[in-house]
C-alpha positions as CSV (number, residue, x, y, z in Angstrom):
1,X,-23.5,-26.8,24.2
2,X,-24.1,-23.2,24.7
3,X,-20.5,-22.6,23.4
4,X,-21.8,-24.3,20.5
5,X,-25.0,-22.5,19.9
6,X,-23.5,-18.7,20.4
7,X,-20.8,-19.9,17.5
8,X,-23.9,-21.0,15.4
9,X,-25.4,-17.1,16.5
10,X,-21.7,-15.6,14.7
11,X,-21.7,-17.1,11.5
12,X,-24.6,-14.9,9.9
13,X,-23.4,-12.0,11.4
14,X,-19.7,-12.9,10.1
15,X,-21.1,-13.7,6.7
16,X,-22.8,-10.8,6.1
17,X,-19.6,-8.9,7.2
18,X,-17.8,-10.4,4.5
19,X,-20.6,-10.0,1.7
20,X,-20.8,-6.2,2.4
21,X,-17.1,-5.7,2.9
22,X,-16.7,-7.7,-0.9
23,X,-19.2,-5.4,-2.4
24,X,-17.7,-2.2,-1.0
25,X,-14.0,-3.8,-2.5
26,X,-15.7,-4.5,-5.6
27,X,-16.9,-0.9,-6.1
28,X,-13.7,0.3,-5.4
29,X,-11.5,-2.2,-7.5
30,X,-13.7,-0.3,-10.4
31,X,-13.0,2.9,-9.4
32,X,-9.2,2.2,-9.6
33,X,-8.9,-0.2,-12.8
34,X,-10.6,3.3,-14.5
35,X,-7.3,5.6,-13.6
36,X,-4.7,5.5,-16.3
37,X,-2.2,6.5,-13.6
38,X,-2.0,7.6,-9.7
39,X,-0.4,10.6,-7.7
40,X,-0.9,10.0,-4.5
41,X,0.6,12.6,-1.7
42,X,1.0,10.7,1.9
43,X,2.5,10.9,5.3
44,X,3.9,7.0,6.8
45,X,3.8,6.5,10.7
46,X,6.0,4.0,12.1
47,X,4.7,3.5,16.2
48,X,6.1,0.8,18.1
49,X,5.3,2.0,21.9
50,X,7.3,-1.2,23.2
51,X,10.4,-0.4,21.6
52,X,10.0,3.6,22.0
53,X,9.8,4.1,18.0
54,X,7.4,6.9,17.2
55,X,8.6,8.2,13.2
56,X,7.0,9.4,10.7
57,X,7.5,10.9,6.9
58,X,6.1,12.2,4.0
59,X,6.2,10.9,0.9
60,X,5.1,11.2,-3.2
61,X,3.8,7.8,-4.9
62,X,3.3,7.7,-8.5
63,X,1.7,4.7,-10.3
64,X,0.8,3.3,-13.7
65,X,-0.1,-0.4,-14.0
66,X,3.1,-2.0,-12.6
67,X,5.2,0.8,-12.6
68,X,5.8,2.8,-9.8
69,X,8.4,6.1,-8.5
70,X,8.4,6.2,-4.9
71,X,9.6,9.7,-3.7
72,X,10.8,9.7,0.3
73,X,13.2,12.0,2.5
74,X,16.3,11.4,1.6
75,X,15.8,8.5,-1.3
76,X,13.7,7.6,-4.4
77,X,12.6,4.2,-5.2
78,X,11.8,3.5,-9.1
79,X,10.5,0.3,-10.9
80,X,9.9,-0.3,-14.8
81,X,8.6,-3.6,-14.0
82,X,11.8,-5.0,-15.0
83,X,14.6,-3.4,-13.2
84,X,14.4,-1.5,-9.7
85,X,16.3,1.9,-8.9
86,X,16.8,2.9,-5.3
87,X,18.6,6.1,-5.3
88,X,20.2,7.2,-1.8
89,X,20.4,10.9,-2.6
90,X,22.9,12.3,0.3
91,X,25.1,9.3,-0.6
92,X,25.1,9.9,-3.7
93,X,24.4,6.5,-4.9
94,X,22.1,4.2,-7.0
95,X,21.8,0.5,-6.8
96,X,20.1,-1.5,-9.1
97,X,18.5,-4.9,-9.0
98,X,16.4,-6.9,-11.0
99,X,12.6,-7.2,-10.1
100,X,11.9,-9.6,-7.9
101,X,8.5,-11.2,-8.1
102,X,8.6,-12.7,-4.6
103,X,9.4,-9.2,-2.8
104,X,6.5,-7.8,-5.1
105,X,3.6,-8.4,-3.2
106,X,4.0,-6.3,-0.4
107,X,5.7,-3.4,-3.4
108,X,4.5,0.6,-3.1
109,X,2.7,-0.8,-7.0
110,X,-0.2,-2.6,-4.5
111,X,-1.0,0.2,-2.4
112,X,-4.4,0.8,-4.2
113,X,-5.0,-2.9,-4.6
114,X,-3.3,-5.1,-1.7
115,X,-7.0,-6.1,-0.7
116,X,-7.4,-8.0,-4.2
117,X,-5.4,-11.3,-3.1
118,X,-4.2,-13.4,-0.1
119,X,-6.7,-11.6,3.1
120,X,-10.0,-12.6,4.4
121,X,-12.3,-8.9,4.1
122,X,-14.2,-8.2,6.7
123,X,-16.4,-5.2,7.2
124,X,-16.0,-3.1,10.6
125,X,-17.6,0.3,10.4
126,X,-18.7,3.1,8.6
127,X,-18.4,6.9,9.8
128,X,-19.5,9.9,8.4
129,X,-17.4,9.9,5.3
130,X,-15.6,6.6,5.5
131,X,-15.7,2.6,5.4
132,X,-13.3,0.8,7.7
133,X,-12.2,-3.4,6.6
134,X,-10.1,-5.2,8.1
135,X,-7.6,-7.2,5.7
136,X,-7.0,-10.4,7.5
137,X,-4.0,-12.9,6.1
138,X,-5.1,-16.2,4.7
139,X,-1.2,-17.2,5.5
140,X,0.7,-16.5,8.6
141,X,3.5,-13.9,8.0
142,X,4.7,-10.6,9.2
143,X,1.4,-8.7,9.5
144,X,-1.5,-9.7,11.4
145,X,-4.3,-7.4,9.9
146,X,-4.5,-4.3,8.0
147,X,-6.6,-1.8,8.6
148,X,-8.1,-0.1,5.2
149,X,-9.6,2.7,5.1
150,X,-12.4,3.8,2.2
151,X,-14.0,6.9,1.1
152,X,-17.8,6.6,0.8
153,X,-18.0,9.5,-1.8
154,X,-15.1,8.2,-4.0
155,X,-14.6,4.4,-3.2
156,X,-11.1,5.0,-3.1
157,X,-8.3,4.3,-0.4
158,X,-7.7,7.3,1.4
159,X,-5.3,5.2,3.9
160,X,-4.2,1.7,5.7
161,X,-2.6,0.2,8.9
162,X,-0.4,-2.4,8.9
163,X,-0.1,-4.1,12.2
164,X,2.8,-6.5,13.3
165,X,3.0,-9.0,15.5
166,X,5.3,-7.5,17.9
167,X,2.0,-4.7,18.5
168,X,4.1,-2.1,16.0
169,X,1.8,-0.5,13.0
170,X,2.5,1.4,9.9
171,X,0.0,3.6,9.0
172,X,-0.4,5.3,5.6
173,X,-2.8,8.1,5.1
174,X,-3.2,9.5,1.7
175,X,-3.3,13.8,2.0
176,X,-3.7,14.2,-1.7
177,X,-4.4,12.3,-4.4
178,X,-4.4,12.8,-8.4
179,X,-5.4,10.5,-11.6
180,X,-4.6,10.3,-15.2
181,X,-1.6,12.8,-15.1
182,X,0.6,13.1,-17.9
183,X,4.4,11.4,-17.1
184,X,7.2,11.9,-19.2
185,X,9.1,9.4,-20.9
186,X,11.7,7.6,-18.9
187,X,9.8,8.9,-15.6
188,X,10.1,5.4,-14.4
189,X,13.6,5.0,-15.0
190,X,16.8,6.6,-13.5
191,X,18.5,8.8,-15.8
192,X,22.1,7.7,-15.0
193,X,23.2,10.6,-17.4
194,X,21.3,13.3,-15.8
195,X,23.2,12.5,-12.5
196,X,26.9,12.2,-13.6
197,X,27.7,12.5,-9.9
198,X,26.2,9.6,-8.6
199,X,28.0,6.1,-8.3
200,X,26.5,3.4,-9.9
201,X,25.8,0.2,-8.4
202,X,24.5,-2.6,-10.5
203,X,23.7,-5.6,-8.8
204,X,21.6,-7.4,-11.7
């Protein structure tokens, strides 16, 4: 019975969670949808204290709508929204594949907007100059949460955790960040001429 009665005491306080968590997403849904494009600077942590992994990089994402140029150490990742580039730079090689809708949900295009579909929100904390939600999955899968976190002054997501089920996490924290840049055209392509030294792999 008194099990019962403090689960009855939750719901509100779980509710009300969830309502502010959705307004704070909402506002922040509007901020992006009004960027043309994104140019986001970052640095990816990779900790896994079980298995003694502790890596981390730097990397440059560019967006605009479904289009995306992912720039790591070592290799660049480019999508058109039909085909997908992944260029291994010291191998000297590209391979290309056809966009696959299934492997797109978790794709560096929903970085700004993974909250939008699939997770239960609910609201944490607020600091000084941030919001913290938790994402939590409506289906089981790799992930069991992810951490987002939300600048108060521009509603935007200045970073995110992703944690596993084998208690790794990915964290992604966004150092700089840019809108509505100017791109030139074929930027979300691979120039297959402009690297005459690079072997083709087409796997479409």
């Amino acid at each position: 019975m008194h099990k019962l009665l403090f689960i009855f005491l939750l719901i509100p306080n779980f509710l009300f969670s969830q309502h502010r968590a959705n307004k704070i997403l909402d506002k922040v849904s509007q901020k992006t949808a009004s960027y043309s494009n994104i140019e986001a600077h970052f640095t990816n942590a990779i900790i896994n204290e079980a298995a003694g992994i502790n890596e981390s990089q730097k990397g440059v994402l560019y967006l605009q709508g479904d289009l995306y140029r992912l720039e790591l150490e070592g290799q660049t990742i480019i999508s058109d929204g039909e085909n997908n580039w992944i260029h291994l730079i010291d191998e000297e090689e590209v391979q290309i594949t056809e966009l696959d809708e299934e492997d797109e949900s978790m794709s560096p295009s929903k970085m700004f907007t993974i909250y939008q579909e699939g997770y239960k929100n609910q609201f944490v904390a607020e600091t000084t100059n941030s919001y913290i939600i938790d994402l939590i999955p409506e289906e089981t899968g790799s992930f069991i949460k992810i951490e987002l976190r939300i600048s108060k002054k521009e509603m935007r997501i200045t970073g995110f955790t992703l944690f596993d089920k084998n208690g790794g996490s990915y964290a992604y924290d966004v150092q700089k960040f840019k809108a509505n840049q100017t791109f030139e055209e074929g930027f979300f392509q691979f120039n297959t001429s402009a690297h005459p030294h690079v072997d083709v792999i087409d796997l479409r």
